[in-house]
Biotite code that builds the C-alpha atoms (Angstrom):
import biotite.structure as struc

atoms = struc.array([
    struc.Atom([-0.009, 20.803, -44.406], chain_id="A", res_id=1, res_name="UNK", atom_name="CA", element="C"),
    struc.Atom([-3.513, 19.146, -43.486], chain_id="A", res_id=2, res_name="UNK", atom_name="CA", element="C"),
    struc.Atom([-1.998, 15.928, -43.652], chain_id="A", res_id=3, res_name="UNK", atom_name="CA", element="C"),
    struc.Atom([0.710, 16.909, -41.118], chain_id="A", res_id=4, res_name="UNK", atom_name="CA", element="C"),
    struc.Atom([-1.258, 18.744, -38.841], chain_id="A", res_id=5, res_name="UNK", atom_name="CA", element="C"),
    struc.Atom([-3.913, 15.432, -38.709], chain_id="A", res_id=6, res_name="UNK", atom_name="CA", element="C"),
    struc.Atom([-0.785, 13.603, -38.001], chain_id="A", res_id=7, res_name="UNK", atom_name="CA", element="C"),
    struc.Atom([0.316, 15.618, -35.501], chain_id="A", res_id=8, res_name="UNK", atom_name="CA", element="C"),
    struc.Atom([-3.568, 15.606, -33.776], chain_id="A", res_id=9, res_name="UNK", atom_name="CA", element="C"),
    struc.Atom([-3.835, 11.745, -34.025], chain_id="A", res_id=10, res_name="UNK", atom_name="CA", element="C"),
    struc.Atom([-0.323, 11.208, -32.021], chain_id="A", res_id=11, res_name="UNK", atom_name="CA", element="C"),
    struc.Atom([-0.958, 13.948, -29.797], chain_id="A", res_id=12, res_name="UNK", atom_name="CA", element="C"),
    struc.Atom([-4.319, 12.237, -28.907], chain_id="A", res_id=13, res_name="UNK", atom_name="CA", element="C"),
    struc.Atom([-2.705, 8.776, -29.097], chain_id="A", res_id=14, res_name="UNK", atom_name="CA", element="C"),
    struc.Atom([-0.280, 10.204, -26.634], chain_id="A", res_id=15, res_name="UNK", atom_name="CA", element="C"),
    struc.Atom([-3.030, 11.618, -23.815], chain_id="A", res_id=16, res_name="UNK", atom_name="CA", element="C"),
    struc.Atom([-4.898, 8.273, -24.057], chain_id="A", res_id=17, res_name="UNK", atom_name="CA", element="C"),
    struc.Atom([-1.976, 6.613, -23.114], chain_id="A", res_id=18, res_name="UNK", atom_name="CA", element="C"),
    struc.Atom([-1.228, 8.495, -20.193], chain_id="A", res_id=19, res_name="UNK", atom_name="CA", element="C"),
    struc.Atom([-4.824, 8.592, -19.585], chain_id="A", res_id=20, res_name="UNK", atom_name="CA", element="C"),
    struc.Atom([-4.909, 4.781, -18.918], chain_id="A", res_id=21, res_name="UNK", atom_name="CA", element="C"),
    struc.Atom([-1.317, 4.564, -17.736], chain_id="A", res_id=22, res_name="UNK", atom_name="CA", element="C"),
    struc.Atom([-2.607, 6.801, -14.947], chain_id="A", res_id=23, res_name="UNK", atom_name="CA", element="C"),
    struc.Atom([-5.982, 6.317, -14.545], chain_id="A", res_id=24, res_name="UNK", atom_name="CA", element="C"),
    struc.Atom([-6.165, 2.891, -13.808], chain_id="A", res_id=25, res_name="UNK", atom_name="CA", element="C"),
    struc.Atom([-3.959, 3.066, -10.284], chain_id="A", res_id=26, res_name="UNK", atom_name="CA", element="C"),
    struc.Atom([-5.773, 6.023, -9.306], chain_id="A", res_id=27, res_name="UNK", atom_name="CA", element="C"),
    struc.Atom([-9.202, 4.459, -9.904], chain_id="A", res_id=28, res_name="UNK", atom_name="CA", element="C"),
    struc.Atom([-8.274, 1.598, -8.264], chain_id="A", res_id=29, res_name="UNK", atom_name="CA", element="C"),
    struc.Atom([-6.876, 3.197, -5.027], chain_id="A", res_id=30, res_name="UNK", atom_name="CA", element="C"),
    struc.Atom([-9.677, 5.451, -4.868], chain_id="A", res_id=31, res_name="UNK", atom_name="CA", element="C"),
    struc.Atom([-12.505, 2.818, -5.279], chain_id="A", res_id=32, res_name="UNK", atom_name="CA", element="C"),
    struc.Atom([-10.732, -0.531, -4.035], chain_id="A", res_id=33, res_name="UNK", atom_name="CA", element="C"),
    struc.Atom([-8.096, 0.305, -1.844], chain_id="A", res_id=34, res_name="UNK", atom_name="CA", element="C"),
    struc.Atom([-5.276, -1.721, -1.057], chain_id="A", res_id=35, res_name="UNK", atom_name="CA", element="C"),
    struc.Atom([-6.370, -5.899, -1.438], chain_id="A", res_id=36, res_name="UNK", atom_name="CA", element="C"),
    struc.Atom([-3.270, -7.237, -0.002], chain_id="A", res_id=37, res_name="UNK", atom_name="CA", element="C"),
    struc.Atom([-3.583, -8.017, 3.865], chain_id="A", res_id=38, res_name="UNK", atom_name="CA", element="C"),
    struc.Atom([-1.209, -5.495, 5.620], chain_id="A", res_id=39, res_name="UNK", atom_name="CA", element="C"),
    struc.Atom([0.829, -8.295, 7.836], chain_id="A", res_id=40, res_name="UNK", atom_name="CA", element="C"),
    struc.Atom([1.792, -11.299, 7.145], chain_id="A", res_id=41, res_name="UNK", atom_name="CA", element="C"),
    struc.Atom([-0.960, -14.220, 8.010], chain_id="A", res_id=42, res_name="UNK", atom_name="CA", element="C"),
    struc.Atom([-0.200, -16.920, 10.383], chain_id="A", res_id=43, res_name="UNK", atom_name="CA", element="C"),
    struc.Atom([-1.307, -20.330, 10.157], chain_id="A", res_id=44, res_name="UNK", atom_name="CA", element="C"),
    struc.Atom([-4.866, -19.441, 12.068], chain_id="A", res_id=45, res_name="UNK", atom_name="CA", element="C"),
    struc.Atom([-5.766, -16.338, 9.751], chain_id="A", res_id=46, res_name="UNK", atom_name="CA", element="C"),
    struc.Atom([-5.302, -18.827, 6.881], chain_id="A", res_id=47, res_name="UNK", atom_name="CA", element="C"),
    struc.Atom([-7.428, -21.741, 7.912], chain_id="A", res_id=48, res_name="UNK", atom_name="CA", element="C"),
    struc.Atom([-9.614, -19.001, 9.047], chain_id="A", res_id=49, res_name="UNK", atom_name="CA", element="C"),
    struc.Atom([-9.554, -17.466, 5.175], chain_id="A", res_id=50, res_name="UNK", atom_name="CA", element="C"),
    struc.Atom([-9.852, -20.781, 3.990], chain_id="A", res_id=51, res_name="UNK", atom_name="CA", element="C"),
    struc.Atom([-13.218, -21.918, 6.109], chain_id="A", res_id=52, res_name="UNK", atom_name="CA", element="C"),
    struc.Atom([-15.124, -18.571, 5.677], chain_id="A", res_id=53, res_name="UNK", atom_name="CA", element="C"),
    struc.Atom([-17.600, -18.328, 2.784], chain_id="A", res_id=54, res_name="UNK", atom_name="CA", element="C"),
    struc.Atom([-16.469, -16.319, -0.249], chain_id="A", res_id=55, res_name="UNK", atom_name="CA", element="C"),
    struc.Atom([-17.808, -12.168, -0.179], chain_id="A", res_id=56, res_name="UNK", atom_name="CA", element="C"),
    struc.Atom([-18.156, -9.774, -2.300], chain_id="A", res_id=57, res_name="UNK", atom_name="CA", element="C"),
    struc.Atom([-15.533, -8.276, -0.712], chain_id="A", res_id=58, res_name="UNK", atom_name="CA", element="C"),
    struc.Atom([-13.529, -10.688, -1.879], chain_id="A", res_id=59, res_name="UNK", atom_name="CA", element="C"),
    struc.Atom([-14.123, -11.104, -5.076], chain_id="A", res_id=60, res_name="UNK", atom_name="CA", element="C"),
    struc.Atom([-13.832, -7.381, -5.473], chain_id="A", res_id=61, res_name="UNK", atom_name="CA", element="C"),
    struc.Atom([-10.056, -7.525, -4.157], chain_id="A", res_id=62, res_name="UNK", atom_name="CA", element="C"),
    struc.Atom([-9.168, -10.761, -5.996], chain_id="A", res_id=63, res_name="UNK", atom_name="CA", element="C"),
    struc.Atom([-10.470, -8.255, -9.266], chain_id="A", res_id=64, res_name="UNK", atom_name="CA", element="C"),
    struc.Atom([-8.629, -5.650, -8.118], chain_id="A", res_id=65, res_name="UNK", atom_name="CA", element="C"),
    struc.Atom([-5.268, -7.474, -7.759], chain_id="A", res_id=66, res_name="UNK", atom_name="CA", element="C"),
    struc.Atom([-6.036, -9.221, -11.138], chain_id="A", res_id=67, res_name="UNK", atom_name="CA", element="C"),
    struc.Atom([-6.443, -5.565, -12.795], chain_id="A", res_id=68, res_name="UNK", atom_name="CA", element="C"),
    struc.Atom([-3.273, -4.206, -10.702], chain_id="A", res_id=69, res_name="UNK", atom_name="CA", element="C"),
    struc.Atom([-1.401, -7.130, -12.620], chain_id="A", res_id=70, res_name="UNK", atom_name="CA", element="C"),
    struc.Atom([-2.600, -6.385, -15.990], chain_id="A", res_id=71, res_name="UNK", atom_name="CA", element="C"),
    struc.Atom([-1.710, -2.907, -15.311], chain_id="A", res_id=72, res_name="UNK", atom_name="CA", element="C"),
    struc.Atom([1.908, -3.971, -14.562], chain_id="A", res_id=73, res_name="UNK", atom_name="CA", element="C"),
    struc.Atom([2.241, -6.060, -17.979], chain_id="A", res_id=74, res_name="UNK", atom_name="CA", element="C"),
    struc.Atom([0.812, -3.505, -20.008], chain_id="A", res_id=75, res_name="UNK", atom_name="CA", element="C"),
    struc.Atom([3.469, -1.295, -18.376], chain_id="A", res_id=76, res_name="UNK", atom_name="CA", element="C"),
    struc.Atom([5.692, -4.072, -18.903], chain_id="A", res_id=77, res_name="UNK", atom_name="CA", element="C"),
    struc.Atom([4.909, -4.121, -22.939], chain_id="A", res_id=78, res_name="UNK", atom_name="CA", element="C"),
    struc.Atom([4.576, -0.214, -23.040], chain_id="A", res_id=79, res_name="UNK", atom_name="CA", element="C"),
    struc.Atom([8.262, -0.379, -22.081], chain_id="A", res_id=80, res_name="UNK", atom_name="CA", element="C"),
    struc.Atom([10.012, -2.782, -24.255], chain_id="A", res_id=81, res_name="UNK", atom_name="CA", element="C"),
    struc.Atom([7.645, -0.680, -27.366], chain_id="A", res_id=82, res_name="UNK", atom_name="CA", element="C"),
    struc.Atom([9.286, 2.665, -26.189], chain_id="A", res_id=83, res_name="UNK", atom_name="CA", element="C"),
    struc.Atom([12.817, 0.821, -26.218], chain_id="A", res_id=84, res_name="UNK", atom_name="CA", element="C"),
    struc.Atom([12.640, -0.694, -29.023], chain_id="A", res_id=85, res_name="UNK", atom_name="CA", element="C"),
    struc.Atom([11.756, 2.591, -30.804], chain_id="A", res_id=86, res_name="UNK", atom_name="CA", element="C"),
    struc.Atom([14.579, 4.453, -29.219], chain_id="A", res_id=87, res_name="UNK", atom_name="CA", element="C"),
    struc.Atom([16.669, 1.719, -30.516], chain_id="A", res_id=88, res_name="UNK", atom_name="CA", element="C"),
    struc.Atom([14.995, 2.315, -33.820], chain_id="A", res_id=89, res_name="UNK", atom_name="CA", element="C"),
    struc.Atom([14.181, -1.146, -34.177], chain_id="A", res_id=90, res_name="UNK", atom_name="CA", element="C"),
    struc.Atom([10.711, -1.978, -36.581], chain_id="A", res_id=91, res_name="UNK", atom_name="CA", element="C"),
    struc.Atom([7.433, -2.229, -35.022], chain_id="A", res_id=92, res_name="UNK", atom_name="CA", element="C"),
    struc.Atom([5.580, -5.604, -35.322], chain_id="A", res_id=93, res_name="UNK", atom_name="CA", element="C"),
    struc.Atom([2.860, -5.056, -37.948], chain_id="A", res_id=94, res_name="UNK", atom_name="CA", element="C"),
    struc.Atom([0.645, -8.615, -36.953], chain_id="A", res_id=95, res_name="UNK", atom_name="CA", element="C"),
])
């Protein structure tokens, strides 16, 4: 019974860390970064521009921000193929 219910605890907690992060991460990152992409399209004057400007914070901050949105999108990525795998019933990699 006690083993069952810790069981039960540990996947239930398991479960709302997931989410937790799954969710968290695009909120924080709207809320604190905003959107890094440019809006339009640059022409070949906004990029020479880009290119001739020194490097801000500002920029660094959005080049961090679209590196996080990425890793968010693999772990998504991996979260998927794990949850399809175990529908399938397939084993779970162990190393």
């Amino acid at each position: 019974m006690v083993g069952t219910l810790s069981r039960i605890l540990t996947r239930a907690t398991a479960a709302l860390l997931l989410l937790a992060v799954i969710g968290g991460l695009p909120v924080a990152l709207v809320h604190y970064v905003g959107w890094p992409l440019p809006t339009t399209v640059p022409d070949l004057d906004q990029l020479t521009g880009w290119l001739h400007t020194p490097v801000t914070d500002t920029v660094i901050i959005n080049l961090l921000a679209i590196a996080a949105w990425l890793l968010w999108a693999a772990f998504i990525h991996a979260i998927g193929h794990e949850l399809l795998d175990t529908w399938r019933g397939m084993p779970t990699r162990t190393s």
